[in-house]
C-alpha angles and dihedrals in degrees: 000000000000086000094038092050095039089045086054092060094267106164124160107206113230103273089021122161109225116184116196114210123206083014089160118185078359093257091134088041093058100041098053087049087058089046091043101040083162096050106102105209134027121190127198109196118187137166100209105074089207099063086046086048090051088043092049094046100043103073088058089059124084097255098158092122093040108119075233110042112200117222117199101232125186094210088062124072132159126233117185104218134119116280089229096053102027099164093225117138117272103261101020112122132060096200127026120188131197105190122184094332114105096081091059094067139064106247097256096058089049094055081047092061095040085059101045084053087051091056084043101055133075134241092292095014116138136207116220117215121186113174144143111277120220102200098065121102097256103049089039082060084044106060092039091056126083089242083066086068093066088046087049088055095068104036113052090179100054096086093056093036078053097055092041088049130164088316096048090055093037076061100047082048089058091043091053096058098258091131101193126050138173138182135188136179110263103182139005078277111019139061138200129225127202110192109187117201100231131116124293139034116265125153111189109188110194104151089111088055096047106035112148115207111280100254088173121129101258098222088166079082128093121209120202101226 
């Protein structure tokens, strides 16, 4: 997602706050304070107590073999709150990133967060989005495959997040008062979008123009063993 976000217009100031909402085990955290090593603060909000306490917990382990390793870094700290009702101070972040998230949510519970990053950022902040998009080609055979029906199973959003869509959150972000907004496509079956809290209301959709080969594991197709 690093060139589809940075295609879409992502920058982090120098001493920048960036809260990560729906950060998880920290994965995500961890990994945007190695990209933005400039960046002062990093903030990890979560609703469920026991991923905080994992991502909390992680960077204390010897994790030098890991796939992942997990550096304890002083910029980065863990709250437990609702993304949708931090708790952090109006004005108070510079970046504000939804990964992987959204589909998870119905879509009212998505428009609540984005606003709830609008309240957080400051005047040009931006909120980063990276999700599956549904429009593309891939995910279009998918749903329409049995093997869809076992994905489905284990998210009970996914139908509805299908349905609202990138355009549906580049409109919540307008909604919201982000007044610029941008998305492009990130993968073969994802986009980014990059929401800047300025004045306006301006949705510019260029994930057709900018649409990457589809490298995704087709499981829609059935191979005769």
């Amino acid at each position: 997602f690093d060139d589809a976000l940075s295609d879409a217009g992502a920058r982090v100031p120098d001493g920048a706050t960036v809260v990560d909402l729906g950060c998880g085990t920290g994965y995500s955290t961890r990994r945007l304070a190695e990209r933005f090593p400039r960046a002062s603060e990093l903030v990890g909000v979560d609703l469920s107590p026991y991923f905080v306490a994992v991502a909390r917990e992680l960077p204390r382990l010897d994790t030098a073999r890991w796939v992942n390793a997990c550096v304890d870094d002083p910029r980065v700290r863990y709250v437990c709150e609702d993304a949708a009702a931090t708790g952090l101070e109006t004005d108070s972040a510079d970046v504000c990133v939804l990964s992987l998230v959204v589909h998870e949510l119905p879509p009212a519970a998505t428009a609540e967060i984005v606003r709830e990053a609008s309240r957080l950022l400051r005047p040009g902040g931006q909120l980063w989005v990276t999700e599956m998009d549904f429009e593309t080609e891939g995910y279009r055979k998918l749903r329409a495959s049995p093997a869809y029906a076992f994905i489905r199973a284990t998210e009970p959003y996914l139908d509805v997040y299908a349905e609202h869509g990138a355009s549906g959150v580049a409109e919540d972000c307008v909604r919201a008062g982000l007044g610029r907004v941008n998305a492009v496509a990130a993968t073969g079956r994802h986009y980014a979008l990059v929401a800047d809290n300025v004045a306006g209301a301006e949705i510019v959709d260029r994930r057709a123009e900018t649409a990457l080969p589809d490298t995704h594991l087709k499981t829609w197709e059935l191979r005769e063993e």
